[in-house]
C-alpha positions in Angstrom: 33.0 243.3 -66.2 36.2 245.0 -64.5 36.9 244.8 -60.9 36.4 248.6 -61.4 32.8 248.2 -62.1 32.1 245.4 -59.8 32.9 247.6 -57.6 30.9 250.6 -58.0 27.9 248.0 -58.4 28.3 246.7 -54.8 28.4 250.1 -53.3 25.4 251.4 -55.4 23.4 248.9 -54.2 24.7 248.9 -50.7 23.6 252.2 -50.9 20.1 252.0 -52.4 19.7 249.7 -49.9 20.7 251.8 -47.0 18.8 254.6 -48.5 15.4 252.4 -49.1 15.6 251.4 -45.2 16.4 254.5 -44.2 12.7 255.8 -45.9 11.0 252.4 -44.8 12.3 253.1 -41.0 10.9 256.2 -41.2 7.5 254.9 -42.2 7.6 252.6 -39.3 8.2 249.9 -41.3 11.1 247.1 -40.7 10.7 244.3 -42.5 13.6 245.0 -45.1 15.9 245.1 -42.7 15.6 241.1 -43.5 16.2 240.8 -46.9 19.5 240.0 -47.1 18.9 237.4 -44.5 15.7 235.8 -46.9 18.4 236.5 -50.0 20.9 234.0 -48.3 18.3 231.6 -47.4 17.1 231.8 -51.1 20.8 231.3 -52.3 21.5 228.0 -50.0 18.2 226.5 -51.3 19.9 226.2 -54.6 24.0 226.3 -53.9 24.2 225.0 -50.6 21.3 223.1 -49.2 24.0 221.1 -47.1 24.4 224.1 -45.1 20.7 225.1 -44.9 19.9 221.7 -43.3 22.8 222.3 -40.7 21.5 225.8 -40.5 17.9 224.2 -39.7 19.2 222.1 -37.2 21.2 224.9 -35.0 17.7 227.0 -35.4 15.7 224.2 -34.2 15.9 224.7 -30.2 15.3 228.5 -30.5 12.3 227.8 -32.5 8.6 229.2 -31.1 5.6 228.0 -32.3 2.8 230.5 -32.8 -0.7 229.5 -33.1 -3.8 230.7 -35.1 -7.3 229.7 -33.8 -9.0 230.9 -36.8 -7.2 228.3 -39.2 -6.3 225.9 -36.3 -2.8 225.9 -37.4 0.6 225.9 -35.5 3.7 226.8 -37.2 7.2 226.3 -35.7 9.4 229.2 -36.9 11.2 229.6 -38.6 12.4 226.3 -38.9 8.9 224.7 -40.3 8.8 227.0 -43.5 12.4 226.6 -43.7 11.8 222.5 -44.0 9.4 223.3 -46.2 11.0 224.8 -48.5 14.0 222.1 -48.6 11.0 219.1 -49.2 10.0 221.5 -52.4 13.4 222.0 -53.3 14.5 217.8 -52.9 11.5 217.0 -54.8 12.4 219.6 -57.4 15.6 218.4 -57.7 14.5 214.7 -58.3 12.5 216.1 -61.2 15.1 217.2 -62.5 17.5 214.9 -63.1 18.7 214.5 -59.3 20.6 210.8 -58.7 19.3 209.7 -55.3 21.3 207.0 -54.1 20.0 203.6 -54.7 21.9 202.1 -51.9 20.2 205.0 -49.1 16.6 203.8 -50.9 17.0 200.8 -50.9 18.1 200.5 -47.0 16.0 198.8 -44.8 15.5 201.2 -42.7 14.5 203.6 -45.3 12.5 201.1 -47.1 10.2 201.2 -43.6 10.0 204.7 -43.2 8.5 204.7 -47.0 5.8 202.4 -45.7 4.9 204.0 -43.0 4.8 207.5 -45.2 2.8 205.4 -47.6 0.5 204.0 -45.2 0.2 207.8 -43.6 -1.1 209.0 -46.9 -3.3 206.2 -47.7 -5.0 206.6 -44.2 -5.4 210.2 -44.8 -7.9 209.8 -47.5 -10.2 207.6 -45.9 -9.9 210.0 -42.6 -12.6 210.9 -40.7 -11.0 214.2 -41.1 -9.1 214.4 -44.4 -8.2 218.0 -44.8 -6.6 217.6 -40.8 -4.9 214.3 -41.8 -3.3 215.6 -45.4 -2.1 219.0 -43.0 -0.5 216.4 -40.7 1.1 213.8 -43.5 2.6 217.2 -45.3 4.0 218.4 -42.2 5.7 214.5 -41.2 7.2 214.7 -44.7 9.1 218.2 -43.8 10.2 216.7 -40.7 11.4 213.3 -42.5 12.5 214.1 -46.4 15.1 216.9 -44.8 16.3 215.1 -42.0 16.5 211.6 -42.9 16.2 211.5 -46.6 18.1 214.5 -47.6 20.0 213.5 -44.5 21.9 210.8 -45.7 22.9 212.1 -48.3 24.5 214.8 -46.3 26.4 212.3 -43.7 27.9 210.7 -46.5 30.4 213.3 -45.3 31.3 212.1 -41.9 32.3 215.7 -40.6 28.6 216.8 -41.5 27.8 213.9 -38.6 29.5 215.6 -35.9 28.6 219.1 -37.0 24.6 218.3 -37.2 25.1 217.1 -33.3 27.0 219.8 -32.2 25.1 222.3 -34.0 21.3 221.5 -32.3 23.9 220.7 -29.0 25.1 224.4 -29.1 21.7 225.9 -29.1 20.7 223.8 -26.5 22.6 224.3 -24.0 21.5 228.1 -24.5 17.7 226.8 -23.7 19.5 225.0 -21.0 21.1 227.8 -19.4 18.3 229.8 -20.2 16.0 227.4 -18.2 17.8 226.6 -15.2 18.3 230.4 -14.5 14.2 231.1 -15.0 14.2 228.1 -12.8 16.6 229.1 -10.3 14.2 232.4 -9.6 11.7 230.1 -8.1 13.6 227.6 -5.8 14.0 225.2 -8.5 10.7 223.9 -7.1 8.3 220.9 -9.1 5.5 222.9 -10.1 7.5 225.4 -12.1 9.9 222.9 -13.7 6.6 222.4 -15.9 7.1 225.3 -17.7 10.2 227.3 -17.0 11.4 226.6 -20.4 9.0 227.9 -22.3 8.6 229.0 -24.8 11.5 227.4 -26.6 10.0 223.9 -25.5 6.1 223.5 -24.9 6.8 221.4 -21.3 9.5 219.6 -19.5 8.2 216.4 -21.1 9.2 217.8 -24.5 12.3 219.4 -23.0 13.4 216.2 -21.3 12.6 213.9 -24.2 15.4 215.9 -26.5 18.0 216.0 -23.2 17.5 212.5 -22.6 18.6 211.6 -26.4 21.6 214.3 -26.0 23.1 212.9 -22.7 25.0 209.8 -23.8 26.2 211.2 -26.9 27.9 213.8 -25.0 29.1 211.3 -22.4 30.1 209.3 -25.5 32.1 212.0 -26.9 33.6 212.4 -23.9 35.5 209.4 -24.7 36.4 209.4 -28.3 40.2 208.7 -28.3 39.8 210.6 -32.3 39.1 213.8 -30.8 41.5 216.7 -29.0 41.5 216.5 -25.6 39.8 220.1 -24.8 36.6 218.8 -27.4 36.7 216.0 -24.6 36.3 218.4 -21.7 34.0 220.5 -23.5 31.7 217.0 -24.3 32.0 216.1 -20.7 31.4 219.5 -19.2 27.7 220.0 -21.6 27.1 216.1 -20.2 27.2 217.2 -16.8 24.8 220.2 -17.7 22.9 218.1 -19.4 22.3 215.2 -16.3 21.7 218.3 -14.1 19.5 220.0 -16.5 17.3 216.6 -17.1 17.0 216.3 -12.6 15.3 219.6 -13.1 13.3 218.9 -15.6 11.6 216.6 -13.5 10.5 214.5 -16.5 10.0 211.1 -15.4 10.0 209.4 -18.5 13.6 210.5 -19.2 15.1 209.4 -16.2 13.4 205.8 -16.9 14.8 206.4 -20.8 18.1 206.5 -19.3 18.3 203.6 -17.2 17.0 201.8 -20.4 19.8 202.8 -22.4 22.4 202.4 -19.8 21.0 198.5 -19.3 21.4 198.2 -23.5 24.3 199.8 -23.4 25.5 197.3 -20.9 24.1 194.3 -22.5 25.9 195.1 -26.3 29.2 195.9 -24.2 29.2 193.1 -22.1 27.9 190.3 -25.7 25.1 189.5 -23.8 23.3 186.8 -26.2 19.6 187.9 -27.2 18.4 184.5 -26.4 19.1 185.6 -22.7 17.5 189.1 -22.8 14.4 186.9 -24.4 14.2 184.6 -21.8 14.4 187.2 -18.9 11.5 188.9 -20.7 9.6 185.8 -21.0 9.7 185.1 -17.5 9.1 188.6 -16.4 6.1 188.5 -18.9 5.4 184.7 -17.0 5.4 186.6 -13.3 3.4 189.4 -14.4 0.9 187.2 -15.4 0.7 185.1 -12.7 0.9 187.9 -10.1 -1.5 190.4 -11.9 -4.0 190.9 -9.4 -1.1 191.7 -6.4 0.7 194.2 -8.6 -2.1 196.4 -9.4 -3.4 196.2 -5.7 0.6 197.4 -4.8 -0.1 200.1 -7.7 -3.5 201.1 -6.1 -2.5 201.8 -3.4 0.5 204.0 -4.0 -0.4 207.3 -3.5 2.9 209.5 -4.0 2.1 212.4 -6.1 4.9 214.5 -7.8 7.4 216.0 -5.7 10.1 218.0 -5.5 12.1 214.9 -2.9 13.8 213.2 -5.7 12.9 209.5 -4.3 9.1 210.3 -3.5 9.1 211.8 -7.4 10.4 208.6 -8.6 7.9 206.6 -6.3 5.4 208.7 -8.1 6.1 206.7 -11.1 3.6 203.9 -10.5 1.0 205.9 -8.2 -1.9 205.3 -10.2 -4.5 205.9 -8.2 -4.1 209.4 -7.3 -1.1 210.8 -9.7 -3.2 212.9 -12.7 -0.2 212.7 -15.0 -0.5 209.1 -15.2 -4.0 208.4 -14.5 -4.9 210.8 -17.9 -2.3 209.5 -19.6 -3.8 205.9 -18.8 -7.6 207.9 -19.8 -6.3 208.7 -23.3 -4.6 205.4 -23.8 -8.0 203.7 -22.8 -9.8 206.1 -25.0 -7.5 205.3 -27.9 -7.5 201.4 -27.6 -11.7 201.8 -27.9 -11.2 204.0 -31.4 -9.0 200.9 -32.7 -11.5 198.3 -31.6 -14.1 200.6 -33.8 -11.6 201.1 -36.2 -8.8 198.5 -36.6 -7.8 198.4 -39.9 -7.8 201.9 -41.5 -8.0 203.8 -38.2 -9.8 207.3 -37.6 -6.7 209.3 -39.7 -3.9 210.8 -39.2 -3.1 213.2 -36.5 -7.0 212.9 -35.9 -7.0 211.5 -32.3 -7.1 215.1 -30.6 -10.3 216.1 -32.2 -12.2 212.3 -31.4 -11.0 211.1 -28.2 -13.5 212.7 -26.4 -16.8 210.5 -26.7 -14.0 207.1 -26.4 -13.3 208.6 -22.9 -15.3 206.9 -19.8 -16.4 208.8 -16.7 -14.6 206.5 -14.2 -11.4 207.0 -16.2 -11.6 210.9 -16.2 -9.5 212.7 -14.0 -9.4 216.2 -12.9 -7.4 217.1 -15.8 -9.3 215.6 -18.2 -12.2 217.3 -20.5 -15.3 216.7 -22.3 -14.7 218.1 -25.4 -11.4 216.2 -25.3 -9.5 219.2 -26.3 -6.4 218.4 -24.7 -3.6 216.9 -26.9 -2.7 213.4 -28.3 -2.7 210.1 -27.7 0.2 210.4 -25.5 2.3 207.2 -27.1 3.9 207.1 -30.0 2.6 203.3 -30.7 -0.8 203.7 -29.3 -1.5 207.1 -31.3 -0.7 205.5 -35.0 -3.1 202.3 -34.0 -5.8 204.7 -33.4 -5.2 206.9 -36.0 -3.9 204.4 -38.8 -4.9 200.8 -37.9 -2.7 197.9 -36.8 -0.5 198.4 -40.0 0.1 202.0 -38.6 1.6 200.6 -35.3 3.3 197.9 -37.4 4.7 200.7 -39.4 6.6 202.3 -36.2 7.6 198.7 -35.1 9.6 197.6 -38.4 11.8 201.7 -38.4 12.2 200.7 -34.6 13.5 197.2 -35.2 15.7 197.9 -38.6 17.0 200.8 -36.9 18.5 198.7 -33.9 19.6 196.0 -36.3 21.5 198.4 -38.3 22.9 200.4 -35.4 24.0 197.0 -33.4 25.5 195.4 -37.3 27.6 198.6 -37.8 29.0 198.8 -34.0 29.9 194.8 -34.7 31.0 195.4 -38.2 33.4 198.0 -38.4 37.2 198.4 -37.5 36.9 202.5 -37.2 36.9 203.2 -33.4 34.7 206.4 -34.4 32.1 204.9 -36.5 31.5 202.6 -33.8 31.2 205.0 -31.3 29.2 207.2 -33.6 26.6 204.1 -34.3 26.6 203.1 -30.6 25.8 206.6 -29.2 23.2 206.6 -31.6 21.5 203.9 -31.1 21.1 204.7 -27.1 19.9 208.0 -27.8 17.1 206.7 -30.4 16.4 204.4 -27.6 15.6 206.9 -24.6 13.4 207.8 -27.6 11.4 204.8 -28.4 11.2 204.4 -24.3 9.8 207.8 -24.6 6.9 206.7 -27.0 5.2 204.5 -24.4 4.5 207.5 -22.3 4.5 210.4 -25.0 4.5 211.3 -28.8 6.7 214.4 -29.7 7.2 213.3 -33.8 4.9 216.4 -34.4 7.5 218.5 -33.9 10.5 219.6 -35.1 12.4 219.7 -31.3 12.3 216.2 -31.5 11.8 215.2 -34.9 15.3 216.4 -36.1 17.3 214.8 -33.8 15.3 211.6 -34.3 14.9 211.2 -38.3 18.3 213.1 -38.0 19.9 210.2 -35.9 18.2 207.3 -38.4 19.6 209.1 -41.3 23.0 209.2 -39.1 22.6 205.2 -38.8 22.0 204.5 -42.4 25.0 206.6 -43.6 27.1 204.6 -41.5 25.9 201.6 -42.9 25.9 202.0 -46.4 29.3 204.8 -46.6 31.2 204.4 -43.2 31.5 200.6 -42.3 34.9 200.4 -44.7 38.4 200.0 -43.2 40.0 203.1 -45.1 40.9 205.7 -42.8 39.8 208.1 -46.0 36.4 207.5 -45.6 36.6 209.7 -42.4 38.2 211.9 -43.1 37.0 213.4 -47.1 36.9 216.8 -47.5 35.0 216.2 -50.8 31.3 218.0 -51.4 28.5 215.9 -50.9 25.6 216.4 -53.9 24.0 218.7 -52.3 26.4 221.5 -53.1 26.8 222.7 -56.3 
């Protein structure tokens, strides 16, 4: 074909095009408008799926979930269908002749995660509710395959590491400006910080779990020697927002997160030996023990609520006698602990918990936002939940991704002579652990906010590990196409 004709081909169908929405628009109907953003999408899927993955992860903080009560489902979009559609084409692709890395399968860390998927499925079937479990397994393997497995794959690239951060960073500091304005218009007070950022994140729990992971990357970038000096400003200035943005927030369980990574952080800067960090926990473990009964009577009778005074909010912490927040949470832990002592080995099924909690629950332990038909949520911990809902291999399942995933993370900071892949691994490994801090007080791998940082930030760790760790400055800085682009 001449350039002649190609052409007069693009304008004729620019023009049909133009003229079919013309007719549509009259007709009061839009929808057309988006087909050459679904052709695109449909066009990455198969040339690019690199870039869809990247194009996911800058979606993911604008995402809104909308709900249908008649089919009890909740869809994230678009980014869910989006993931979707990469899991179908991965799995397509491995049909058809795709070479998956050995070395990425074969990783420790991914050898857990296939486990715990493993376990997930076999779980579902004996589930007390199998059609809500098999919902609930397909929709952890669109969060995992694209973001971890798929994921590696794509940082094999090491400039795909930094754009994957910068890209969900971008979009959230737009929620985070977004927020802290809607918050400003009502005195910045506690009782609206609950929900100001809706409904681009569900509560300030969910909102402060995915700035607590953010914050020392940013303050990490803030120091990488590799970058220009104005990208160092830039990473400072959005850590700044950031630390005000998580005050706001007035999640408590990221504020504790992050003392917890700054003590790590001190203890792999500083060589502290593990045996020492053992025995400090072993005579913590000793004194809590032994001074049982006087702790929970100092617990008891704390009696600071939430507040908007920064210190009485923190003192709220512990208040367990009169603090709902923490007396539910301590309800649905209680009721979650009784379905594993009914159901140890095989558990009630996945993502089950919400719907049979409520007959585990106790009066004494009900508080005044608790309900009887136990309609409100989760297990609210990301190790408690999967012992309910899978059995003790389901919590050991969670246990073995959080322990390879530190190993890894702490071998390739020791291991290798790049001053950037050792940042990169450190900043990683902080973030994952404001995370797993997180999981004693909340569970937020049912959605995509925080599943793509999280699976995002494994798959970050294992890259390193298996494609990074070499001394050859090349390694950083390829230009070449990973697999995933043809």
């Amino acid at each position: 074909m001449t350039d002649k004709a190609k052409l007069y081909w693009v304008y004729g169908i620019s023009l049909a095009f133009i003229a079919m929405n013309i007719v549509l628009i009259l007709q009061d109907f839009y929808w057309t408008l988006l087909l050459p953003l679904v052709l695109m999408v449909l066009v990455m899927y198969v040339f690019a799926l690199d870039k869809l993955i990247l194009l996911i992860t800058f979606l993911t903080p604008f995402a809104i979930v909308l709900r249908s009560m008649d089919v009890g489902l909740g869809v994230s979009l678009p980014t869910e269908p989006l993931m979707f559609g990469v899991l179908v084409i991965f799995v397509l692709k491995l049909f058809s002749g795709f070479h998956y890395d050995k070395k990425a399968l074969t990783h420790p860390i991914s050898i857990a995660i296939i486990v715990s998927l493993s376990w997930l499925l076999i779980t579902s079937f004996t589930s007390e509710m199998p059609v809500v479990s098999i919902k609930y397994f397909i929709s952890r393997l669109w969060f995992v395959v694209p973001f971890f497995f798929v994921g590696v794959i794509l940082f094999k690239k090491f400039d795909n590491i930094k754009k994957f951060i910068w890209l969900y960073v971008i979009s959230l500091v737009g929620v985070i400006i977004y927020t802290l304005i809607n918050h400003s218009q009502y005195g910045f007070d506690e009782e609206t910080g609950h929900w100001v950022m809706t409904p681009f994140y569900n509560d300030h729990t969910a909102y402060g779990v995915v700035l607590a992971m953010f914050i020392p990357i940013m303050l990490g970038f803030s120091f990488n020697q590799n970058a220009t000096k104005s990208h160092r400003i830039i990473s400072f200035l959005v850590f700044l927002l950031m630390i005000v943005a998580v005050i706001f927030s007035y999640s408590r369980a990221a504020w504790i997160s992050l003392v917890v990574a700054l003590g790590v952080y001190i203890l792999v800067k500083f060589k502290i030996k593990f045996k020492w960090v053992a025995a400090v926990f072993v005579v913590f473990v000793f004194l809590f023990i032994s001074l049982q009964r006087q702790i929970i009577d100092t617990l008891e009778r704390n009696q600071q609520d939430s507040s908007t005074d920064f210190v009485e909010h923190i003192t709220s912490i512990y208040n367990i006698s009169t603090d709902a927040s923490n007396l539910e949470r301590i309800n649905r832990w209680q009721a979650a602990i009784r379905m594993f002592n009914e159901r140890p080995f095989l558990g009630w099924g996945p993502g089950t918990y919400q719907f049979l909690y409520a007959p585990f629950q106790r009066s004494k332990e009900k508080t005044i936002i608790s309900t009887n038909a136990g309609d409100m949520g989760n297990a609210h911990s990301e190790y408690i939940g999967p012992m309910a809902e899978q059995g003790v291999l389901g919590l050991v399942s969670v246990l073995l991704i959080i322990i390879f995933s530190i190993i890894t993370a702490l071998k390739v900071y020791k291991k290798s002579e790049n001053e950037e892949v050792k940042l990169i691994s450190i900043i990683m490994l902080l973030a994952l652990i404001t995370y797993f801090i997180h999981g004693f007080l909340n569970n937020f791998l049912d959605t995509d906010k925080a599943s793509v940082p999280v699976w995002g930030f494994l798959g970050i760790i294992v890259a390193l590990d298996i494609f990074h760790t070499r001394k050859a400055k090349e390694i950083i800085e390829t230009k070449e196409p990973t697999e995933l682009s043809t």
